[in-house]
Structure formats: C-alpha cells, structure tokens
C-alpha positions in Angstrom: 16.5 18.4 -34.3 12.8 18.3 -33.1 10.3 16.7 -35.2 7.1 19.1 -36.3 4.2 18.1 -35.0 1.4 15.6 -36.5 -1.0 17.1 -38.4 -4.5 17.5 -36.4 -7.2 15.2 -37.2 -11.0 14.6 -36.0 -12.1 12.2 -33.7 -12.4 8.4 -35.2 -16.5 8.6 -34.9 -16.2 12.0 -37.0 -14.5 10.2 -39.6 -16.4 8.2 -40.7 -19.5 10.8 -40.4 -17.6 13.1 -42.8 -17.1 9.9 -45.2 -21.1 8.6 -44.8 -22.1 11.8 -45.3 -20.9 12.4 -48.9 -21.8 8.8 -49.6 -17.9 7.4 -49.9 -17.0 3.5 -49.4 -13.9 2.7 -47.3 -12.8 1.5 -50.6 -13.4 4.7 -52.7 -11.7 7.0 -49.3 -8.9 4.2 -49.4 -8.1 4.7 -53.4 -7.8 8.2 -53.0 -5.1 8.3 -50.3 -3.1 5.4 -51.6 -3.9 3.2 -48.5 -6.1 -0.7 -48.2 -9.2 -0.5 -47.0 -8.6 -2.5 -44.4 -6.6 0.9 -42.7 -9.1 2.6 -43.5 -11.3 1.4 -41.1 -8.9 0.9 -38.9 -8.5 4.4 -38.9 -12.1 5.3 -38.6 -12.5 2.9 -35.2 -9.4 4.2 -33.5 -7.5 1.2 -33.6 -4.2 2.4 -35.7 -3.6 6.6 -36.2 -2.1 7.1 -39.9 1.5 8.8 -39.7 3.4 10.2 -41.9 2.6 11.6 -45.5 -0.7 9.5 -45.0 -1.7 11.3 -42.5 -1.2 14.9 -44.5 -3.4 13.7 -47.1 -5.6 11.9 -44.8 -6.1 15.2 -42.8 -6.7 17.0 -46.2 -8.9 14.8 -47.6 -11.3 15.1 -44.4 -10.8 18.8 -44.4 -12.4 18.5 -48.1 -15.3 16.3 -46.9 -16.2 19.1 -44.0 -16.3 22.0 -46.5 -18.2 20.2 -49.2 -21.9 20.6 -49.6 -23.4 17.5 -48.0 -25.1 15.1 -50.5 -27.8 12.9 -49.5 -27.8 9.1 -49.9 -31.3 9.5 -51.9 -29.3 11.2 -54.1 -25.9 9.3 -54.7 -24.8 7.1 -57.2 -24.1 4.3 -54.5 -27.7 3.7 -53.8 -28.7 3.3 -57.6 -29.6 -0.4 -56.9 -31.6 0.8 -54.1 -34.2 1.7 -57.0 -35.4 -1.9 -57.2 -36.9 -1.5 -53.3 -38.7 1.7 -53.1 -39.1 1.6 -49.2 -35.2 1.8 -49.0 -35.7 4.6 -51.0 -38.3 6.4 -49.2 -35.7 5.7 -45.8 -32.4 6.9 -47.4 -34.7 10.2 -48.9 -36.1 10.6 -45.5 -32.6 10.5 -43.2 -33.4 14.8 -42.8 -36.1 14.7 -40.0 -39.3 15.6 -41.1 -40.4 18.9 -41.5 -43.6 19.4 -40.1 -43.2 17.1 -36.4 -45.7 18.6 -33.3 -45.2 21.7 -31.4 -44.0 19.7 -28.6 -41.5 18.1 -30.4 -38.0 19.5 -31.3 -37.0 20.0 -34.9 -33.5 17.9 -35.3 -31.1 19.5 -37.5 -28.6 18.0 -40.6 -26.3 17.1 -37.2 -28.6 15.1 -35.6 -29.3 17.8 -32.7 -32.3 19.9 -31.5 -33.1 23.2 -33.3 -32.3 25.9 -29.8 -35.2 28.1 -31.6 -37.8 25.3 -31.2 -39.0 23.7 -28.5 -36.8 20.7 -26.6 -37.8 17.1 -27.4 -38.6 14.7 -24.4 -36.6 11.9 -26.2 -34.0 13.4 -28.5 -30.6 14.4 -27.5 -30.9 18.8 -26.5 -28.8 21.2 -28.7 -26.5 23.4 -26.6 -28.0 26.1 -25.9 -26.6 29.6 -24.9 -25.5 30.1 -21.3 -25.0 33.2 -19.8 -21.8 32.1 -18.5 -19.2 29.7 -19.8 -18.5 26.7 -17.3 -14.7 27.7 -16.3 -13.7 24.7 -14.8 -13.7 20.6 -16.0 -16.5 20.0 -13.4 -18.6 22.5 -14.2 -18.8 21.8 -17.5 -19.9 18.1 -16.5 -22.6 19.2 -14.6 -24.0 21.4 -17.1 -23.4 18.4 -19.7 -24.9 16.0 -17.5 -28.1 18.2 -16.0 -28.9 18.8 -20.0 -28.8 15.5 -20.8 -29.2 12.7 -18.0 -33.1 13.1 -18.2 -33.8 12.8 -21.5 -31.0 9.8 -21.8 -32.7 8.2 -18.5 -36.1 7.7 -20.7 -34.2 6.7 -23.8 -32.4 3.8 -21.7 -36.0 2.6 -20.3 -37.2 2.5 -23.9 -34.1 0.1 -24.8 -34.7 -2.2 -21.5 -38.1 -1.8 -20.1 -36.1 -1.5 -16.8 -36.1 1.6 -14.9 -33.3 0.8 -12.4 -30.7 -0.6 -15.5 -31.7 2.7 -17.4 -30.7 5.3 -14.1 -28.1 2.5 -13.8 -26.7 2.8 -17.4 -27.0 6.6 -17.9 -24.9 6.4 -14.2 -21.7 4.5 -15.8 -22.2 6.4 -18.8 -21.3 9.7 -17.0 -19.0 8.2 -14.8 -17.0 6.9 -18.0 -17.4 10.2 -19.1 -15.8 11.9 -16.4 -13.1 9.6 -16.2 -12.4 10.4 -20.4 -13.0 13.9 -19.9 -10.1 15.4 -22.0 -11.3 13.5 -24.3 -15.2 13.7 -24.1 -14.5 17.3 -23.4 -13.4 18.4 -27.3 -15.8 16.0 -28.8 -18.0 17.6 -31.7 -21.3 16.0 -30.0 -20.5 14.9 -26.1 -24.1 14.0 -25.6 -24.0 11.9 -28.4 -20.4 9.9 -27.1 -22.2 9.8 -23.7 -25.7 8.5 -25.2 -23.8 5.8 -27.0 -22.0 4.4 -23.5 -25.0 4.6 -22.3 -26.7 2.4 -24.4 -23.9 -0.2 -24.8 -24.1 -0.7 -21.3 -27.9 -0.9 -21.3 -27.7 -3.2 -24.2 -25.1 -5.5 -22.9 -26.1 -9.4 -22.8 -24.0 -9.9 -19.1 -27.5 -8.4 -17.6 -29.5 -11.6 -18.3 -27.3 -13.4 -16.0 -28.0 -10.9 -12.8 -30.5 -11.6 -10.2 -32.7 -9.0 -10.4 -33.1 -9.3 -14.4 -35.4 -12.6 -13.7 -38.0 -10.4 -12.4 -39.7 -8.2 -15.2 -40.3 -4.4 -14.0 -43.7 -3.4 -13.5 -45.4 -2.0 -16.9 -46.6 1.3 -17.7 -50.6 1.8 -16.2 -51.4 2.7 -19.9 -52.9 -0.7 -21.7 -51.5 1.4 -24.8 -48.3 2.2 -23.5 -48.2 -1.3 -22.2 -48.7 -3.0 -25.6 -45.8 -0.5 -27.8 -43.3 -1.2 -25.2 -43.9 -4.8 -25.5 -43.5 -4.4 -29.4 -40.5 -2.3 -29.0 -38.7 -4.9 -26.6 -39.6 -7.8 -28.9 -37.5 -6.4 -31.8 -34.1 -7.6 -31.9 -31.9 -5.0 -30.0 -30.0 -3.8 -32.7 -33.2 -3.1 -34.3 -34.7 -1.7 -31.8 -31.6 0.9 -31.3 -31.3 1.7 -34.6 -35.3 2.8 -34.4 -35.1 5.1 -31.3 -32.1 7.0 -32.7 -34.1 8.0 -36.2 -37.4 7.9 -34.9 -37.2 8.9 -31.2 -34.2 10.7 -30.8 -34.2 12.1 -34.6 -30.9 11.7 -35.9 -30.1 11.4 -39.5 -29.4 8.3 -41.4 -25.5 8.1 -41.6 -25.4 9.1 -37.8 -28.1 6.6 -37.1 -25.6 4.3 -39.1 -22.3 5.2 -37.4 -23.8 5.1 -34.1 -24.8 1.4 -34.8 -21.9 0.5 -36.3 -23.9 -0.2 -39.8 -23.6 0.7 -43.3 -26.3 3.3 -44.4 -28.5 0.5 -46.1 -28.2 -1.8 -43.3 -29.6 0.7 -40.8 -32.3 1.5 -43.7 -33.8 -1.9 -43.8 -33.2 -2.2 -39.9 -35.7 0.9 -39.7 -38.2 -0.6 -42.6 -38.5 -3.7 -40.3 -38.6 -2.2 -37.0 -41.6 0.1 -38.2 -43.2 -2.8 -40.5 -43.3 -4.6 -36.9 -44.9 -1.7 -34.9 -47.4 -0.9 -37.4 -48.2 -4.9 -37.1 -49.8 -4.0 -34.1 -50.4 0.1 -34.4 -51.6 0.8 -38.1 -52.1 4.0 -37.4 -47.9 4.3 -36.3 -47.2 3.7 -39.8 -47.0 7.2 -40.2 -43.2 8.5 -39.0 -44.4 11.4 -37.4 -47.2 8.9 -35.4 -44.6 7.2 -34.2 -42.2 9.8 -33.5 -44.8 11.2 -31.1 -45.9 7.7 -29.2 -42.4 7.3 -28.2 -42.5 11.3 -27.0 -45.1 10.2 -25.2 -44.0 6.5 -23.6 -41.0 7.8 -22.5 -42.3 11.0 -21.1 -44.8 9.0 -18.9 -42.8 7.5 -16.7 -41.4 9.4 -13.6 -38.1 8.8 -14.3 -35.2 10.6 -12.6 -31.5 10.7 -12.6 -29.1 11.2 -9.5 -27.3 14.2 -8.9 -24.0 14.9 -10.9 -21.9 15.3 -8.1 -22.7 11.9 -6.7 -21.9 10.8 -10.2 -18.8 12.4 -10.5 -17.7 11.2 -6.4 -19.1 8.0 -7.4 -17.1 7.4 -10.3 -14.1 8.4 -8.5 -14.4 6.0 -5.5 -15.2 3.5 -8.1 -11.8 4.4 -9.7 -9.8 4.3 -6.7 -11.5 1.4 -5.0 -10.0 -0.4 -8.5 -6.9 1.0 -8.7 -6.3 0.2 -5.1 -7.3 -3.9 -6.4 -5.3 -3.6 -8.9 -2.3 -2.9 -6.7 -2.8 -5.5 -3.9 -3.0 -8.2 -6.7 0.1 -6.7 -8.1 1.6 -6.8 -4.7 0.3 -10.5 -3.8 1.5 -11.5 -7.6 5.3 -9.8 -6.3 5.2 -11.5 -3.0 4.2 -14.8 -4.4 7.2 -14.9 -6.9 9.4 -13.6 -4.6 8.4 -16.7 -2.0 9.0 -19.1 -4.7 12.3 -17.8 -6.1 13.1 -18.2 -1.8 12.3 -21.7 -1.2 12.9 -23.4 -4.8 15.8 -25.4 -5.4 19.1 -23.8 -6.7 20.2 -27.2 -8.8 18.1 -30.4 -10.1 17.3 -33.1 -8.4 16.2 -35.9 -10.4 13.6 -37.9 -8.4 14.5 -42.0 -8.8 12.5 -44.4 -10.9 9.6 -46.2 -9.4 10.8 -50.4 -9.3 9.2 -52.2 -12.1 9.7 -56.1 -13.0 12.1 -57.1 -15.1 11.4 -60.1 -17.3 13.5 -63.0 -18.9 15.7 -63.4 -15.6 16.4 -66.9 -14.3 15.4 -68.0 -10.7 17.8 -67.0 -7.9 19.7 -70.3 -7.5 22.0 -71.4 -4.3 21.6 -73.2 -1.3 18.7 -72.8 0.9 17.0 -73.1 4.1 16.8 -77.2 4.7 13.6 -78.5 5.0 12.7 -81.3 8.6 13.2 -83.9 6.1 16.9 -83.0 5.5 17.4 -82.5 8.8 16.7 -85.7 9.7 18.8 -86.7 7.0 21.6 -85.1 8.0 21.4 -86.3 11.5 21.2 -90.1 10.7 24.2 -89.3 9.0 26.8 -87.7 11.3 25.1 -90.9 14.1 26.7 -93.3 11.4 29.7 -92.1 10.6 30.6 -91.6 14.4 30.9 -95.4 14.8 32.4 -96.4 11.4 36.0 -97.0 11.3 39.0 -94.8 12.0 40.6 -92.4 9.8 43.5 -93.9 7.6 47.0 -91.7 8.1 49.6 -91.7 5.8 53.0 -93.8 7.8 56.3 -92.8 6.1 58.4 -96.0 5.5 
C-alpha cells in the first residue's frame, strides 16, 4: 500500500513571517494546533518537520495566516504594554516604509522588496523585475539572481565591516552557498533575501578578528562626513548595527527585520531606537528616518565597489567543493588504512606485562654459612697443623 504524500508546507523562514505578521506568539500558534511551544519553534528554524495530523493542521493553519489581511504590530493587542514607551510605538507603527523617501530611492513594499514601478535603491534588496525571457536553465537563473543583486549586497556588506575585501569576500561565499543549495534557494519566496542573509553571517562572523589582514584597518572613505557615520555605524554592537541597515538601509519591514535577526518584533524595535539614538548623537539632523535612509544611499553608493563575475563564482564554488570532497576522502582513506594497519599488527590474545620488583618488608635476614673471613682462615689452618701431630685414632678390637 503506498503512503499519500505529506502535505506541502513553506519554507522554515516563511513560517515564522506568516506568524510575525499577524502578531501570534509561538505560544498562541502552539495552543491552536495542539503542540508545545517548544516544536513550534523547532518547526519554524528547520530543525524537526511536523508529521502526521500535525502537519495537516499545521499546513492549514499557515494557509489561514497567508490569506488573512495583515495586521500591523501598532495595532495588535500584543503590544498594549508597548503604550508606556511611545518611541516603541512610533517603531512598531512605522515597520511600512515611509511614504514619501527621495526620488532616487526605491519605495519598499509590505514584503520588504523594491516597488518595479519606482526607481531601484542603491542599498535595498531589487524587486524582480520583468524579463523578456525566462532563464531556462539552473545557471541562468543564478546569473540573473546574482548580476541583480551582488552589487547592491557588495555595498551593504562594506556598511556591516568597513572592509571592502571581507564584503566582495562575503557576498562571494554567499553565492557560492547559494549555488551549491540551489534546489533549494531556487523555490524560495525571496532568494535575494536567503542570499543577503549568508551573506551577512559570514561578514558578521567573529573568526575574522583572528586573520592577518583584519589587524590592518581599511582605508576610510575621502569624505570627512562619510568618514565620521561609518565610524558611528561600526561602533554599534553588530547585531545593532544589522538590525538598522535592514529597516533603514535596505527597507524591510519590522517582522522581516525581526526574522532576519533572529529577534522578537520588540527586540528589533528597541535595537533600531538605540541604533538611531546613537547616530543622531553625532548627526542631529539623521534623526529624521528618511535623513538617514538617504546617508546610508549615499555612503554606500560612494565607494567603487565591484563584485566578480558569476561564472567565476559559480566555477569557484565548485572547485571549492571538489577540492573538499576530495579531503574528505583521503582522510577517510588514511582513517581505513590506519585501522586496517592496526587490526594487522595487534596482538590476537593478552599478554599481561610482569610486575615491576618492589621490597617486601617484615622478612628475616638470609641466614647460612658464608664466605670466611682471613681471620678464620687462619684459624682454620692452626687447626688442621695441630691435630696432624696429636695422637692416633682409637679403632674398635673385637675380643
């Protein structure tokens, strides 16, 4: 009998978007399909897949988030308390990009992507736009993904690092990851968003402080101004400063900005209210979103930054793969040969190795005779000189 098959659901990260953006705890999504909410977020990282009659009323449940008007976190009960800090407030009413940004900026949409009727953003992650013909084959479709959005990510990484060789560096794996994934990259809902976040996880990543080059600063932007934000913007904390680029520079929405990050909504709030109360420390006038939206246009845009080609990425990546897998199989093979050597030469049975000698206490003294000393000697001689002149032996005469 064959089993039917599992009933389809979205992609872990898409989860948890539906969930954020009705304003749902784990706990409120775990009460309604009869599950802890510990599985719950094991389901919405990719860790466990629910099976089973979970899974129907998982799927359905999801399917019921997608065709639901989306409520705003300004405007759900969940963020009551956040009356008693207006700013939080003002951030959680705000996650819908402004309105009214620069004509040389891109208008982000409820998904966190560029408007196709507006002009392209230098920073922000470029909507699909329509192509006269569809890519037909896996590769193609990588190149258009990547000459859409290598650019713009190249900038985005300098912004996180101040580097410009670990930003072409990180954007580099990223796509290479990509490639490798590519089934699965390849039916995300947003690919340029699961690329942008490899990308800055491995721009981001502590094991950089301990390479050589990373003791030697870059050199800074020619701009005294540019000079001094990017200075403010690598002093923030990075999760800080991450969680500002992607609602201020790239323009996403609050839950996105949240579920990229890894944060709940308020926690990606307050890290925005403290980013900007940091940059408008030294910029006043960048207390205005929209300032600041454009100064980070503008920082990223001025540096010549460029990405390699996407076939070298794509034949990088591969030789990079093979060049591993190949490792991979000598160790195996020198692990195989190793084991093999000593099952050869051990010993079949035990051989108990004897005890080291130790004294033994309580014994008496060896006793017996010895060697004589000069003084017996002598003794002994003046003896056997006597007796050879003393009188004869006695026998025994039988009457």
């Amino acid at each position: 009998m064959t089993q039917s098959p599992a009933t389809p659901l979205p992609t872990p990260k898409e989860r948890r978007r539906l969930r954020e953006a009705k304003s749902l705890t784990q706990a409120q999504v775990a009460a309604k399909v009869g599950v802890t909410r510990e599985t719950v977020r094991s389901w919405e990282t990719g860790r466990t897949s629910p099976r089973g009659r979970k899974r129907e009323v998982y799927a359905r449940l999801l399917t019921e988030l997608s065709s639901t008007p989306e409520r705003t976190p300004a405007h759900d009960g969940r963020d009551r308390r956040a009356h008693r800090r207006p700013e939080l407030v003002a951030v959680a009413a705000s996650s819908a990009p402004p309105a009214d940004r620069t004509a040389q900026t891109a208008q982000p949409n409820r998904a966190g992507r560029a408007d196709p009727s507006k002009p392209r953003h230098t920073v922000s992650d470029p909507a699909p736009e329509p192509e006269p013909t569809r890519p037909t084959t896996p590769a193609e479709a990588f190149d258009a993904l990547y000459t859409r959005t290598a650019p713009l990510l190249v900038r985005q990484a300098y912004l996180l690092t101040g580097r410009r060789t670990l930003a072409r560096e990180s954007v580099e794996r990223a796509f290479q990851l990509a490639w490798q994934r590519w089934p699965e990259v390849a039916v995300d809902p947003n690919p340029a968003g699961w690329v942008r976040a490899a990308a800055y996880e491995y721009a981001m990543s502590p094991w950089h402080r301990m390479r050589r080059s990373h003791r030697h600063p870059d050199a800074p932007p020619a701009d005294p101004d540019d000079r001094k934000l990017l200075d403010v913007l690598l002093s923030l904390p990075p999760a800080y400063r991450r969680t500002l680029l992607l609602y201020d520079g790239v323009g996403l929405d609050l839950p996105e900005t949240a579920a990229e990050t890894e944060a709940s909504t308020p926690a990606a709030a307050n890290r925005i209210l403290h980013a900007r109360e940091a940059v408008a420390e030294q910029f006043p006038e960048l207390a205005v979103p929209e300032q600041l939206h454009r100064r980070l246009t503008e920082l990223a845009g001025a540096e010549k930054l460029d990405a390699p080609g996407s076939t070298l990425v794509r034949t990088g990546g591969e030789k990079r793969v093979r060049f591993w897998t190949r490792a991979a199989i000598a160790v195996t093979v020198l692990i195989v040969g190793t084991t093999a050597l000593t099952l050869r030469v051990a010993p079949t049975q035990y051989e108990p190795v004897p005890a080291p000698g130790a004294p033994i206490s309580g014994v008496p003294a060896l006793t017996g005779p010895g060697h004589l000393t000069e003084h017996e000697r002598e003794l002994r001689r003046q003896l056997r000189a006597e007796l050879s002149g003393g009188p004869e032996r006695l026998a025994p005469v039988a009457e």
